[in-house]
Backbone as CSV, one residue per row, in Angstrom:
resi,resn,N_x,N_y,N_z,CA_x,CA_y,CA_z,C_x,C_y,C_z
1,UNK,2.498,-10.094,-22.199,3.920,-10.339,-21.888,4.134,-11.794,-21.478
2,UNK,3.301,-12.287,-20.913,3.265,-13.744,-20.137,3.590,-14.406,-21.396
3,UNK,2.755,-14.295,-22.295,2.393,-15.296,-23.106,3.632,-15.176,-24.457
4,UNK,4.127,-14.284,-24.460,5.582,-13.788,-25.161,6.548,-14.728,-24.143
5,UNK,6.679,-14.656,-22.886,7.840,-15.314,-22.027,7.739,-16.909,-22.568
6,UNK,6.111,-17.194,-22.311,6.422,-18.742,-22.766,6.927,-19.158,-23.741
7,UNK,6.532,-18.023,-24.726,6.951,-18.310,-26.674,8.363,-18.978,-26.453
8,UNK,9.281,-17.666,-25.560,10.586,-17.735,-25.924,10.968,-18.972,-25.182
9,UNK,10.729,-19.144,-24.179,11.394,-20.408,-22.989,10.790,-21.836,-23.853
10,UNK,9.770,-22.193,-23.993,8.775,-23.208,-24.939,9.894,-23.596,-25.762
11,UNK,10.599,-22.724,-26.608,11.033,-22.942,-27.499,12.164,-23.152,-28.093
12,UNK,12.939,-22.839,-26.861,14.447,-23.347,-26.887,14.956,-24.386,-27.094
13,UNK,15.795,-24.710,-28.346,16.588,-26.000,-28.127,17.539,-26.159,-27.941
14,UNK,18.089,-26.861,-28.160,19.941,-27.373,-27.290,21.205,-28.172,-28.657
15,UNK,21.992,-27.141,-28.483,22.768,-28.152,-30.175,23.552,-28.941,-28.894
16,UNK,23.260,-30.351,-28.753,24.760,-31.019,-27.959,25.718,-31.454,-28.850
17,UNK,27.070,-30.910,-28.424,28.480,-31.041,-28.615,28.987,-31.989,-27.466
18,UNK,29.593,-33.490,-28.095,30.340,-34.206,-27.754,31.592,-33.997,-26.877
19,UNK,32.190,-32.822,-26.790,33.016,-32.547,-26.613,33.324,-30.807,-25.523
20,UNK,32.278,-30.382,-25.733,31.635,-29.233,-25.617,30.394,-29.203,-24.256
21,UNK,29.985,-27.907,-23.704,29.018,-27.742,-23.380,27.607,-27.377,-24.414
22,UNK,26.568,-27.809,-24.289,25.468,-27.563,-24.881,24.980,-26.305,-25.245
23,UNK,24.690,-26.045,-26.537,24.392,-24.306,-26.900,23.177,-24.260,-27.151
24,UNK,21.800,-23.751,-26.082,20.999,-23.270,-26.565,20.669,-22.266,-27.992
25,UNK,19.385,-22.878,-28.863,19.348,-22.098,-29.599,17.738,-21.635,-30.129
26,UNK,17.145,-21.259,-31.151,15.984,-20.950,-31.671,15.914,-21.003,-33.170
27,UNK,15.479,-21.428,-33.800,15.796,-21.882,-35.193,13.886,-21.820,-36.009
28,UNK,13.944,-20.637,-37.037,13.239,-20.878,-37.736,13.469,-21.347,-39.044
29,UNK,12.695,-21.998,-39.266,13.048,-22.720,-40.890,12.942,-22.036,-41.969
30,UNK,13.011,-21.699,-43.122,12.920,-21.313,-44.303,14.175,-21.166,-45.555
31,UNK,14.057,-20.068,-46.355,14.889,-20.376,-47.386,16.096,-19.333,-47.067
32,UNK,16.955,-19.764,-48.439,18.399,-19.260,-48.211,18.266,-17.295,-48.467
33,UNK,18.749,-16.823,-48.541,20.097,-16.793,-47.461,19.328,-16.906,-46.076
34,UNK,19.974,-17.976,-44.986,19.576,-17.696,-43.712,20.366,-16.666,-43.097
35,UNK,19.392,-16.076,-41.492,20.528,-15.027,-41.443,20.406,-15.551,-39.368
36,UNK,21.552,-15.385,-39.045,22.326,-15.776,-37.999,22.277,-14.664,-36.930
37,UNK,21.757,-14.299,-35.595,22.120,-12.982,-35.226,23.009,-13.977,-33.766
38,UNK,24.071,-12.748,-33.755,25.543,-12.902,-32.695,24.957,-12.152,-31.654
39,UNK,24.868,-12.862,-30.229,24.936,-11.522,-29.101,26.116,-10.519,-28.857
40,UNK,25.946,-9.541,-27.745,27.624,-9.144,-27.057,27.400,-10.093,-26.052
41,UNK,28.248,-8.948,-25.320,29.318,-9.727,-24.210,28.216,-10.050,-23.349
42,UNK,27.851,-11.152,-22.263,27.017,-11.075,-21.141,25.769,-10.655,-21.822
43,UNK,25.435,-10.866,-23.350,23.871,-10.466,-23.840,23.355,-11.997,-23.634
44,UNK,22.209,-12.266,-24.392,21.568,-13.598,-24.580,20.369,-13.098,-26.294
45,UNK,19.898,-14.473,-26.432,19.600,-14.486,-27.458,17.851,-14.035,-27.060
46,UNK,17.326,-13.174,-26.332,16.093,-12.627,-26.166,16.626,-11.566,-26.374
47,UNK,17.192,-10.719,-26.622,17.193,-9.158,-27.333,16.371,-9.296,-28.242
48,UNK,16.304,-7.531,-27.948,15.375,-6.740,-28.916,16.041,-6.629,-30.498
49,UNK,17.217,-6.477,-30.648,16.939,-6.906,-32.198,17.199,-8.254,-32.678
50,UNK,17.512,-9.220,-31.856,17.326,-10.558,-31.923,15.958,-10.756,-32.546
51,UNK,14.750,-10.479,-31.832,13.525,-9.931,-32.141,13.246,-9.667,-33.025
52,UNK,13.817,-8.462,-33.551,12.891,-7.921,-34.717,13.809,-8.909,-35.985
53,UNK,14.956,-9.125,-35.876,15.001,-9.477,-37.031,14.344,-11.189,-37.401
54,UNK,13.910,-11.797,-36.067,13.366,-12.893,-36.465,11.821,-13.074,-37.199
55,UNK,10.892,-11.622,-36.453,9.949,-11.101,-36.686,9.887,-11.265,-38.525
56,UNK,11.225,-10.206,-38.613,11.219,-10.292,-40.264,11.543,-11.063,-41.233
57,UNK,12.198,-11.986,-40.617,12.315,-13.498,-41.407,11.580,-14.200,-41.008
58,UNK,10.513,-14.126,-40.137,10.060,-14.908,-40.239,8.450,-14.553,-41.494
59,UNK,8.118,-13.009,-41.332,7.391,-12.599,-42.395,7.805,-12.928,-43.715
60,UNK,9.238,-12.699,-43.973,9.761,-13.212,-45.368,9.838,-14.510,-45.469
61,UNK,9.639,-15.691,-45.166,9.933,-16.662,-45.171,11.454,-17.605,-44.870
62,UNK,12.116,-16.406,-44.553,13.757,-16.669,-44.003,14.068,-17.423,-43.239
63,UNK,15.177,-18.266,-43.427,15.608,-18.919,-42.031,16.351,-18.174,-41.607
64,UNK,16.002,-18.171,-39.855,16.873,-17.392,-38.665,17.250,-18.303,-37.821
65,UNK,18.338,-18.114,-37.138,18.736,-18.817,-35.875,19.381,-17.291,-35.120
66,UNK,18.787,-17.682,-33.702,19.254,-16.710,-32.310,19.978,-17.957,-31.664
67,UNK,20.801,-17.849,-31.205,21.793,-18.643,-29.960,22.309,-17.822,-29.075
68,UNK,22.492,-18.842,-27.641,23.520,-18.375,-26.449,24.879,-18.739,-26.771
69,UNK,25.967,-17.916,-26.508,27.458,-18.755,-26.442,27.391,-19.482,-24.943
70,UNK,28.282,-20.514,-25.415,28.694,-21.217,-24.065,28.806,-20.078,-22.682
71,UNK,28.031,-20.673,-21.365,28.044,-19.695,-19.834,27.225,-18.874,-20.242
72,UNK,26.503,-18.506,-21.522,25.498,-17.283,-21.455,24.055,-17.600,-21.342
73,UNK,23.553,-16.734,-21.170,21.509,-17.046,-21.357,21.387,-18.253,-20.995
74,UNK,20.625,-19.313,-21.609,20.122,-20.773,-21.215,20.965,-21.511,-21.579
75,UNK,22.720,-21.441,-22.740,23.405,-22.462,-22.639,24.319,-22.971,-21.432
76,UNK,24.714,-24.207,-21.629,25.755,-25.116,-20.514,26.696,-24.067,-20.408
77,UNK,27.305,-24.623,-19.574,28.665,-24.147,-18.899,29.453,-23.225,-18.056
78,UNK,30.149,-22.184,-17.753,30.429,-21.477,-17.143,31.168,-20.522,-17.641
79,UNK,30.539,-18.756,-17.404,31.459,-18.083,-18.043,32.605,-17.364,-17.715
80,UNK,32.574,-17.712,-15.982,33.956,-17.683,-15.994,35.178,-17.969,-16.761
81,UNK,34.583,-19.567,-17.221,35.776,-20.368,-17.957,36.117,-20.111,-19.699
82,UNK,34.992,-18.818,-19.721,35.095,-18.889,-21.011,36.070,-18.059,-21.782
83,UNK,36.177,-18.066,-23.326,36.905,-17.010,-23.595,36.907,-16.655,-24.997
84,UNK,37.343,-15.867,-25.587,37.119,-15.712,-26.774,37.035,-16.140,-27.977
85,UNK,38.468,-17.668,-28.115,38.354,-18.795,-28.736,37.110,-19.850,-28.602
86,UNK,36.698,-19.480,-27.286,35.808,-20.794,-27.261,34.087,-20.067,-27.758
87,UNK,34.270,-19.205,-27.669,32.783,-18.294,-28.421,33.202,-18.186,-29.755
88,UNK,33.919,-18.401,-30.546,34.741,-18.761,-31.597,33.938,-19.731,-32.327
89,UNK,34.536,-20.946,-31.642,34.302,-21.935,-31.410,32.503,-22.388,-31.554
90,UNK,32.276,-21.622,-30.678,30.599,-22.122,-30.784,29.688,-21.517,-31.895
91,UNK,30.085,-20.500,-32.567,29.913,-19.609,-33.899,29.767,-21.016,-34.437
92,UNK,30.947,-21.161,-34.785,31.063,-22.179,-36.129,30.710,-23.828,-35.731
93,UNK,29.864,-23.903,-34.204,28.928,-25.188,-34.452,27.928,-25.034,-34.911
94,UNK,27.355,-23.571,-34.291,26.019,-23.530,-35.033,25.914,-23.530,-36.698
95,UNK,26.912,-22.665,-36.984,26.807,-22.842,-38.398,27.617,-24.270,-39.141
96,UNK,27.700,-24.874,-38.816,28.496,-26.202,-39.295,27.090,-27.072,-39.270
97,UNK,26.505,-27.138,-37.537,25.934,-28.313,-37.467,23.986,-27.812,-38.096
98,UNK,23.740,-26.454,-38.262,22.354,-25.761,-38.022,21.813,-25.253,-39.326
99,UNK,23.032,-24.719,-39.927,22.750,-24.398,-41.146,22.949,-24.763,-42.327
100,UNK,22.544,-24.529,-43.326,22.632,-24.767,-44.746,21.893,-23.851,-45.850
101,UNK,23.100,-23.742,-46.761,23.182,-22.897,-47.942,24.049,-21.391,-47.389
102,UNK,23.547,-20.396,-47.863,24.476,-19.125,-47.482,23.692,-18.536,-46.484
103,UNK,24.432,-17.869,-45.344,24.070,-17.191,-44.030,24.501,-15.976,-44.268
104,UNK,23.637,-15.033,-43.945,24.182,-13.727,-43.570,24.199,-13.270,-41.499
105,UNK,25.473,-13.455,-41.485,25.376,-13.250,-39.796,25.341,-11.514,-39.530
106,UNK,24.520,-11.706,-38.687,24.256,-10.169,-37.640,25.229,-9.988,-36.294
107,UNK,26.147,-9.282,-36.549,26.816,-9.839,-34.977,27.078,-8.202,-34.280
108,UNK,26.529,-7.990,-32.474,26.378,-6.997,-32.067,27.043,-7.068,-31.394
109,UNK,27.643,-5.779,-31.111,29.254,-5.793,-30.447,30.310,-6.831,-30.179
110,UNK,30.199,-7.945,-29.188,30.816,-8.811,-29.219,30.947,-9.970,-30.180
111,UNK,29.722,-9.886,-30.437,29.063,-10.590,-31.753,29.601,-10.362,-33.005
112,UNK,29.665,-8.778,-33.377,30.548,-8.310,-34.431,31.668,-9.074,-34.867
113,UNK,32.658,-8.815,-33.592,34.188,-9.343,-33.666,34.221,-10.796,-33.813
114,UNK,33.231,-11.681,-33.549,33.421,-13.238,-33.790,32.447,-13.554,-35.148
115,UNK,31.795,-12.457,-35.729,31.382,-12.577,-36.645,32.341,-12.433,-37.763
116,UNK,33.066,-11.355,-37.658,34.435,-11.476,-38.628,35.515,-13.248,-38.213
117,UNK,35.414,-13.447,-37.319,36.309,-14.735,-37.414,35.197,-15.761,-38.057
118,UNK,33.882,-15.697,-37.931,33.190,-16.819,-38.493,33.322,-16.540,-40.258
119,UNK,33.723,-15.411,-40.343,33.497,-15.382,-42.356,34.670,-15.748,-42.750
120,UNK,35.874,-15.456,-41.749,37.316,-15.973,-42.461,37.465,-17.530,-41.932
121,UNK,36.820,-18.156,-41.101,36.915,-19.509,-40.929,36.144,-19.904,-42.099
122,UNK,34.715,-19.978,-42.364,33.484,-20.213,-43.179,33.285,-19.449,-44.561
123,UNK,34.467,-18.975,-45.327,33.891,-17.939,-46.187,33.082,-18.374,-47.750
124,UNK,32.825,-20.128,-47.473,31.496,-20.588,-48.462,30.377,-20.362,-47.763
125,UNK,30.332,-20.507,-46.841,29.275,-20.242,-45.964,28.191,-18.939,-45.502
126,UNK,29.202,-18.330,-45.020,28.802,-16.561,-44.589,28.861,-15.741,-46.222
127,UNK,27.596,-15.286,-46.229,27.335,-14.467,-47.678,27.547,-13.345,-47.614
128,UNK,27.366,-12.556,-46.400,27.071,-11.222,-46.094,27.127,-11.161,-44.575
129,UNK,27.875,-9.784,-43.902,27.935,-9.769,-42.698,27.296,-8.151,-42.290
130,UNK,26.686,-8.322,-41.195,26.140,-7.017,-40.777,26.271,-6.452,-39.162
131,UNK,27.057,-5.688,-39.072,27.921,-5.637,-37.587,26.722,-4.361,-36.722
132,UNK,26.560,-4.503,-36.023,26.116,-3.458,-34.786,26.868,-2.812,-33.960
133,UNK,27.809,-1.848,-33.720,28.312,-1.709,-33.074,29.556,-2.630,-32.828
134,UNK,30.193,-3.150,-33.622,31.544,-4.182,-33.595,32.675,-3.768,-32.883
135,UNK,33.049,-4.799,-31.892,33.941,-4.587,-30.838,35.082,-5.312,-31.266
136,UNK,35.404,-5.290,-32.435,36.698,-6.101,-32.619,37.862,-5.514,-31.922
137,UNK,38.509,-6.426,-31.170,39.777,-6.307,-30.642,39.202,-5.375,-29.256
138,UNK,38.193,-4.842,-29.067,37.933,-4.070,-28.379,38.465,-4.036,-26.859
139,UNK,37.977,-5.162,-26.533,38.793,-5.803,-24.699,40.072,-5.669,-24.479
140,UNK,40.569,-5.927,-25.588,41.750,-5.927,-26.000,42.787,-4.586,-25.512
141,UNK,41.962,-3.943,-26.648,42.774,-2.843,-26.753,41.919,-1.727,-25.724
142,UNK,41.083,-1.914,-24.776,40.671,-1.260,-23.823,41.889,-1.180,-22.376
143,UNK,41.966,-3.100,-22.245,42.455,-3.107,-21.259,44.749,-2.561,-21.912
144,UNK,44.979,-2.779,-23.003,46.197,-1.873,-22.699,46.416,-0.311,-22.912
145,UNK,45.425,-0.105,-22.656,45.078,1.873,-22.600,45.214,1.623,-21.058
146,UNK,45.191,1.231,-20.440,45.055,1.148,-18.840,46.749,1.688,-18.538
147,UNK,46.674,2.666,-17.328,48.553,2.654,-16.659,48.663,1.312,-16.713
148,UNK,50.019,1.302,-17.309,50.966,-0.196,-16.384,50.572,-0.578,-15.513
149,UNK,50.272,0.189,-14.076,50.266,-0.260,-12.826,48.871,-0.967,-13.034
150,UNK,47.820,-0.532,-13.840,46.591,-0.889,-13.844,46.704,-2.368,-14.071
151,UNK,47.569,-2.382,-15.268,47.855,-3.828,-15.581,48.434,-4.951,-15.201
152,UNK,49.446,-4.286,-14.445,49.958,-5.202,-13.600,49.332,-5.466,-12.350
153,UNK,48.455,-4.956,-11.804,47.488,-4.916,-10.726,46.693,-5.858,-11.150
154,UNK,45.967,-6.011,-12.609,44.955,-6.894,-12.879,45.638,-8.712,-13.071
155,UNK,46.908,-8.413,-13.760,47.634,-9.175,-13.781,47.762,-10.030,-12.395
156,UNK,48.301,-9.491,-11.121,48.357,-10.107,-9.976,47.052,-10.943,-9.185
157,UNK,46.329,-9.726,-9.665,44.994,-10.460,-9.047,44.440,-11.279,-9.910
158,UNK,44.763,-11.425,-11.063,43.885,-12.613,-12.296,42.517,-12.133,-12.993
159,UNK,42.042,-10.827,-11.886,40.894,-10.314,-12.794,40.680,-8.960,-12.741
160,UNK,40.034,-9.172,-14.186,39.518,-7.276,-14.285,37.947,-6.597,-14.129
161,UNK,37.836,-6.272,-13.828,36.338,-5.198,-13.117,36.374,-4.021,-14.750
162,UNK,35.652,-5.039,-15.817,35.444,-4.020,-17.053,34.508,-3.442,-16.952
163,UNK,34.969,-1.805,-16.310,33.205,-1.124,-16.159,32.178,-1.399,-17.519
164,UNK,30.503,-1.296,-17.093,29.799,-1.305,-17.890,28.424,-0.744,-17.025
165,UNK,27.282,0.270,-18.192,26.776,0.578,-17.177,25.183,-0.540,-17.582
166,UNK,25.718,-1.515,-17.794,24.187,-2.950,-18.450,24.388,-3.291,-17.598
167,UNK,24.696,-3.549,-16.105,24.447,-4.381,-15.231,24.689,-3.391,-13.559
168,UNK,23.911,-4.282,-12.763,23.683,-3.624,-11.502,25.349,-3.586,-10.892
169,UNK,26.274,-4.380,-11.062,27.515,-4.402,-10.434,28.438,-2.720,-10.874
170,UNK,27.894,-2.655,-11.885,28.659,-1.206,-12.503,29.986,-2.007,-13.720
171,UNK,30.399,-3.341,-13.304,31.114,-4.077,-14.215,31.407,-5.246,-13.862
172,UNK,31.593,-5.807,-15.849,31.713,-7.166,-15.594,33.480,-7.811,-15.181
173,UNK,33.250,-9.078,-14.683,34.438,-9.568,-13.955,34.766,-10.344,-15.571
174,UNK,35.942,-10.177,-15.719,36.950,-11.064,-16.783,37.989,-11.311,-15.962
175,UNK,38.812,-12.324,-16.476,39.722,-13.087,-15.809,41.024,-12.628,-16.580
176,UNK,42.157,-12.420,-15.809,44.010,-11.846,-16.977,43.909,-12.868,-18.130
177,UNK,43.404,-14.069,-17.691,43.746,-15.296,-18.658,42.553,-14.779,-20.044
178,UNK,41.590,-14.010,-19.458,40.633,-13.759,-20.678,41.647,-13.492,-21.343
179,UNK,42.009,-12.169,-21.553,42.749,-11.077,-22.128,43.497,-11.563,-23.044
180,UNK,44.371,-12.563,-22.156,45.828,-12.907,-22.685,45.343,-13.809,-24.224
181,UNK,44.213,-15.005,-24.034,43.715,-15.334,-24.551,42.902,-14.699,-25.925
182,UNK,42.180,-13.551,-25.450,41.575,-12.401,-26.799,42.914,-11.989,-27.577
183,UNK,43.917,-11.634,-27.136,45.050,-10.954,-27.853,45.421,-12.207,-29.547
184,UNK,44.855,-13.242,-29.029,45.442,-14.218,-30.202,44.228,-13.995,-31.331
185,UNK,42.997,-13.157,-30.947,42.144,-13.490,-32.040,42.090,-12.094,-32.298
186,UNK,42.805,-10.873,-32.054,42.904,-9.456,-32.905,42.872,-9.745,-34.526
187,UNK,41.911,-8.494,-35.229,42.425,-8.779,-36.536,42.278,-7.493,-37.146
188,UNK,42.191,-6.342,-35.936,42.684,-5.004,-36.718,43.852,-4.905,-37.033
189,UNK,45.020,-5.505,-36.715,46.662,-5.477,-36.391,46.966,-5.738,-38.466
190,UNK,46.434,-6.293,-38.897,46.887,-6.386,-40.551,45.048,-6.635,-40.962
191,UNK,45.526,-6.724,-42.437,44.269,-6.819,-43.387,43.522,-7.933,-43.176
192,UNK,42.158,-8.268,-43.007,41.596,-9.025,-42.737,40.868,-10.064,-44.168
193,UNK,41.244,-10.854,-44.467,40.815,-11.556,-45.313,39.303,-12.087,-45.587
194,UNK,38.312,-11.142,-45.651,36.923,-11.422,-45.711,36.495,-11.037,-47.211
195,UNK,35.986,-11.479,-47.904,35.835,-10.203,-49.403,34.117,-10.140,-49.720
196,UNK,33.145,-10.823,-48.432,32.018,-10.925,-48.966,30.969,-9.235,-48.455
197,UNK,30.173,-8.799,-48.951,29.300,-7.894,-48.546,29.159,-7.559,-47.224
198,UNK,29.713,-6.254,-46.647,29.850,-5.686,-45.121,29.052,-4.766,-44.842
199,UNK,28.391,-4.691,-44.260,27.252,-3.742,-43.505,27.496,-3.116,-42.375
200,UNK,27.879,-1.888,-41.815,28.782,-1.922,-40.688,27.631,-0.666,-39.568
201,UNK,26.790,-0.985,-38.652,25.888,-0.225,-38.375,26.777,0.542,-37.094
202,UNK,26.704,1.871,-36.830,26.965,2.196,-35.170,27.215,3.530,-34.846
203,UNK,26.394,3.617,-33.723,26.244,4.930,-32.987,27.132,5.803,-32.342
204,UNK,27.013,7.166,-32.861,28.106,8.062,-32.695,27.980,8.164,-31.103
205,UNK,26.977,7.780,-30.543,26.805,8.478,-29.238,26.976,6.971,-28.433
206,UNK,27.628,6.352,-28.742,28.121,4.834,-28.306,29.395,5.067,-27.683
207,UNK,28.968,4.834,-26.387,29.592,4.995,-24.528,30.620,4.029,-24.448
208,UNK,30.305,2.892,-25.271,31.073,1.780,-24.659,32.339,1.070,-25.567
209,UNK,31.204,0.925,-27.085,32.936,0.860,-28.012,32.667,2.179,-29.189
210,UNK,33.454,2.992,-29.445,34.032,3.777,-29.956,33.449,3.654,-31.766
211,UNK,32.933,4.234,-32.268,32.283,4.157,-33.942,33.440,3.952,-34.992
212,UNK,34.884,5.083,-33.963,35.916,4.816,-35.007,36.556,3.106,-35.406
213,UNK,35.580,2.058,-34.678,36.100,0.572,-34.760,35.471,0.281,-35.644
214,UNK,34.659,0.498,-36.437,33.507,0.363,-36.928,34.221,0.312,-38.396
215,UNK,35.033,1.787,-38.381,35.714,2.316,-39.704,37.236,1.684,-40.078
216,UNK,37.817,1.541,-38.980,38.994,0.334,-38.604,38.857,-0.824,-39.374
217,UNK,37.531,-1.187,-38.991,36.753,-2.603,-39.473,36.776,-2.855,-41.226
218,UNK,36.397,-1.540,-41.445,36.099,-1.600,-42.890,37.476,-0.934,-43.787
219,UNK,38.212,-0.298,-42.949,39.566,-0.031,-43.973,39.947,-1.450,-43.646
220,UNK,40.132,-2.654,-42.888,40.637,-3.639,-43.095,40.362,-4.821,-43.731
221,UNK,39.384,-4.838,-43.599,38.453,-6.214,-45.097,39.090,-5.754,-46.361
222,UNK,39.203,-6.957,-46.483,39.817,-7.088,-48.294,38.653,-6.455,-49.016
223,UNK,37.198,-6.833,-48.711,36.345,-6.658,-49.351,35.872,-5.012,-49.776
224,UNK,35.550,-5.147,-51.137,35.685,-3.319,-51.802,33.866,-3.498,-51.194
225,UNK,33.321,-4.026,-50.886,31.918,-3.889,-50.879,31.235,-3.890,-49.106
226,UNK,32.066,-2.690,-49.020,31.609,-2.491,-47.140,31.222,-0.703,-46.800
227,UNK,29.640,-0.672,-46.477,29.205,0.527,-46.341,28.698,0.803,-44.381
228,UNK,29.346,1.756,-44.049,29.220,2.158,-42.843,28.044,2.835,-42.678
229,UNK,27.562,2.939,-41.938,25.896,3.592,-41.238,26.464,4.566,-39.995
230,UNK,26.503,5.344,-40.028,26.459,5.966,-38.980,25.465,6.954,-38.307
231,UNK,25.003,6.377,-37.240,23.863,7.143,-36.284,24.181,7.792,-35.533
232,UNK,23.834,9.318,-35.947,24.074,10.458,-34.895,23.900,9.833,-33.755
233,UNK,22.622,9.923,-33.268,21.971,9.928,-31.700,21.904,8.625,-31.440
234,UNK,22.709,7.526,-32.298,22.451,5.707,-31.410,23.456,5.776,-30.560
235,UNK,22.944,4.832,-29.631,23.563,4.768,-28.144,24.201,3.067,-28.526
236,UNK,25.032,2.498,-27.622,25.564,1.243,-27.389,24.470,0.068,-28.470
237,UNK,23.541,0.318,-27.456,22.299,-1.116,-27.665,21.801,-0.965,-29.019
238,UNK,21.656,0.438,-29.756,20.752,0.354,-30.993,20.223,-0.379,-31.057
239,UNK,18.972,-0.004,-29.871,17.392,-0.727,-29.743,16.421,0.248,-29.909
240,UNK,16.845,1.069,-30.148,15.503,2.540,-30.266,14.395,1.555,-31.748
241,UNK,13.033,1.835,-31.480,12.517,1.744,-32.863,13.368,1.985,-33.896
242,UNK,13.860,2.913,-34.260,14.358,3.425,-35.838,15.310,3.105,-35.962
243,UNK,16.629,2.353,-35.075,17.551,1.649,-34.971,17.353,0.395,-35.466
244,UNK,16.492,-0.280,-35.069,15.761,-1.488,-35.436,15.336,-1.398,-36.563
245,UNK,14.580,-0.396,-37.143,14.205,-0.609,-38.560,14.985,-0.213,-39.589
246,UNK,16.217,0.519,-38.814,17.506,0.490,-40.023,17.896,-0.623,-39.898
247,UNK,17.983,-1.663,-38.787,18.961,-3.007,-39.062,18.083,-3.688,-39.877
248,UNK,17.047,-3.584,-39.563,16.186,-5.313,-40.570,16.347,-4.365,-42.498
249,UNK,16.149,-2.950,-42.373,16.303,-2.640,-43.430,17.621,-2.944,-44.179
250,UNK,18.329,-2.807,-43.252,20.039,-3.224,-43.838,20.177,-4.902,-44.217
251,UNK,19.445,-5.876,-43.603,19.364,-7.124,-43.677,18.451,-7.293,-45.270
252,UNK,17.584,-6.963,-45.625,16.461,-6.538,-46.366,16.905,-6.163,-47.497
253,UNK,17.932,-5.485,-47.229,19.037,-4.990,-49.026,19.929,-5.734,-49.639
254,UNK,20.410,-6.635,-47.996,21.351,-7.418,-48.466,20.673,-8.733,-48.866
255,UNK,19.882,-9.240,-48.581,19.075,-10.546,-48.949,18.319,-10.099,-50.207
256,UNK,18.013,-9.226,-51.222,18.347,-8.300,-52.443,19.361,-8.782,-53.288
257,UNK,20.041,-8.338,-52.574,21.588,-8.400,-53.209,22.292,-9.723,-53.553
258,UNK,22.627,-10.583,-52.412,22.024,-11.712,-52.749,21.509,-12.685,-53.847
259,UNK,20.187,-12.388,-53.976,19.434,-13.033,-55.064,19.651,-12.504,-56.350
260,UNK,20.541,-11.036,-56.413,20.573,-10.482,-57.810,21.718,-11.057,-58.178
261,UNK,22.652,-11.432,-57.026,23.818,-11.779,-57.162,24.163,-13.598,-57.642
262,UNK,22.809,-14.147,-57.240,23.123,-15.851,-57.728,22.706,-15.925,-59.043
């Protein structure tokens, strides 16, 4: 285990933005399609399928990149201050300043939902997208299921207590200004303009965002070429072994596909 901790810490680098806080990242080299994995909310780029799928590009000869968003894991800044535009935002440095040729991004829950804004910002870029559990709009539309009073309560005080059961607090603190802020980057509300290859993975027994987002996701892509996975018994994380070896397998068809396709 020791000697795994150093791998990962050893090896971190830093994209600096001029303008920006600094985004830790991990970058293996190889050939196209590279593939990109997105954390969630309050994750970092040492997950377990962060992991395996680097494992497997890195056996295939693939280029991978793992990153922190700005305030997360080992990058700059603060995540208080952060918000959904600005994890947006840091998507498309890494892929602007890190990559080259076609990417297939992996994006897990939170990751998901800024993975769909990185293919409609980037769509020469992003070849193929493969969601885990995708929380699009999710915060969103969590916090106006709340009573009024709930809302206007969070409203007064400036922050919300989003239960979760990944951390010792019982939930994470977001700020009203998050919210107000996420509402501008919804894109279940009309058709989503993506048309490249969708992979949509997620667990029926998923506590935290709902599978029916999953299907939301895929009646809204333009794209006719989007197949849903659905796992009886996966939980939130789909980190079980066989969770894991359906995602790299799902990565594995599409980097296939791909090459039949150039």
């Amino acid at each position: 285990l020791f000697l795994l901790v150093c791998r990962l810490k050893s090896s971190v680098s830093f994209l600096a933005r001029p303008d920006r806080p600094s985004l830790a990242y991990h970058k293996l080299k190889g050939r196209h399609p590279g593939v990109v994995f997105l954390p969630g909310l309050n994750s970092n780029m040492n997950g377990q399928k962060a992991a395996a799928l680097e494992d497997f590009c890195n056996s295939l000869g693939h280029a991978f990149i793992r990153f922190d968003y700005t305030g997360c894991g080992s990058s700059d800044g603060k995540f208080e201050e952060c918000t959904v535009g600005k994890w947006r935002k840091d998507v498309l440095s890494i892929l602007d300043e890190l990559t080259d040729g076609p990417q297939i991004l992996v994006g897990s829950s939170l990751g998901g939902w800024l993975m769909l804004h990185a293919a409609i910002a980037r769509p020469d870029k992003v070849a193929a997208l493969v969601g885990v559990a995708v929380a699009a709009d999710h915060l969103v539309t969590s916090f106006k299921k709340l009573p009024i009073e709930a809302q206007k309560a969070i409203e007064e005080k400036g922050e919300w207590k989003f239960p979760t059961k990944h951390n010792e607090e019982g939930y994470y603190s977001l700020t009203y200004d998050f919210i107000r802020e996420a509402e501008n980057h919804c894109v279940l509300n009309s058709p989503i303009p993506i048309t490249c290859p969708i992979r949509l993975i997620h667990g029926m027994k998923d506590d935290v965002v709902p599978w029916q987002i999953s299907m939301q996701v895929a009646d809204r892509v333009l794209s006719k070429d989007v197949d849903v996975i659905l796992r009886k018994t996966g939980q939130h994380q789909m980190s079980e072994k066989e969770d894991k070896k359906l995602l790299v397998n799902t990565v594995d068809d599409l980097i296939d596909k791909l090459a039949t396709l150039a």
